[in-house]
N, C-alpha and C positions, 0 to 999 in steps of 0.2 A: 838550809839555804833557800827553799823553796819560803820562810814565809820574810826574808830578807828582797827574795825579787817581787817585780812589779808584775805577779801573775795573783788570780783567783784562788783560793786553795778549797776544795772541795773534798769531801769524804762520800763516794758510793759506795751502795750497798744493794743488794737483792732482797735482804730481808724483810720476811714478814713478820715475826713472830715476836716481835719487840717495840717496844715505841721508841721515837728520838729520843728521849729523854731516858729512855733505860738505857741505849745503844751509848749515849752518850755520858752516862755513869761509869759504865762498863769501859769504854775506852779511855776514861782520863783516869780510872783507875789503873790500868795499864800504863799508864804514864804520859799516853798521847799528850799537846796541849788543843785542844780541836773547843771549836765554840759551838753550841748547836744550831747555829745559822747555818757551817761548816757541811754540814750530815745532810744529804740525799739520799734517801730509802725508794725503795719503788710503792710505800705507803706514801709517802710525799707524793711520787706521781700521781698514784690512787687519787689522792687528796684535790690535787692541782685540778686532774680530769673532770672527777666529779662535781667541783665549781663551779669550773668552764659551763659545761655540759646543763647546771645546773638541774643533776636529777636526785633521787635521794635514794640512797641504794641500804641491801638486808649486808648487813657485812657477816660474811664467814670468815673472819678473823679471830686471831686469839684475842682472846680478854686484857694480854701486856697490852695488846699492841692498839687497842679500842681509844685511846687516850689522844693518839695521832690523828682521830676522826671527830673530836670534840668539835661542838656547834655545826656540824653535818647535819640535817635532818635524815630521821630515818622509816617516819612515817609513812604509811601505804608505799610502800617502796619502790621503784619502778627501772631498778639497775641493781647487779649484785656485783659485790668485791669479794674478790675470792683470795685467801692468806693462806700459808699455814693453819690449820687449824683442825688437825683430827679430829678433836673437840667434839665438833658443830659438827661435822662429817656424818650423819645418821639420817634414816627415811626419813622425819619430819623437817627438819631444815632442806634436805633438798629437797623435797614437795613444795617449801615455800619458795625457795631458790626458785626453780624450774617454772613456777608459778607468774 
């Protein structure tokens, strides 16, 4: 019904640990029909932020989810994004984190 009326149809999400494009594999395998226009992650907001802002951040993200950050610079970095990501979670990343 909803993509018969005249509203926005929108997919949120909190997740970090995934890119749009996995997120979006994953649900039309499920049957969903969702377009990845569709898909708002709070990496999207990450993303939207860090443009705005234009700063270039260390990202603590999983490695899926690095993809949703393409053409971001990440050089000398001067903002961090923090994901999911036990991963990175160790003294040396956050030294440069903290840094």
């Amino acid at each position: 019904r909803l993509r018969s009326a005249p509203v926005t149809v929108r997919f949120v999400t909190k997740t970090t640990k995934e890119s749009k494009r996995d997120l979006l594999e994953r649900l039309t395998g499920l049957g969903f029909d969702i377009a990845e226009h569709e898909i708002f992650t709070s990496l999207t907001a990450a993303r939207n932020l860090l443009e705005q802002q234009q700063v270039r951040p260390l990202l603590l993200v999983d490695d899926k989810a690095l993809p949703d950050f393409t053409g971001i610079g990440t050089d000398n970095p001067n903002a961090v994004v923090v994901g999911l990501a036990p991963e990175h979670f160790h003294y040396e990343m956050m030294n440069r984190a903290f840094r």
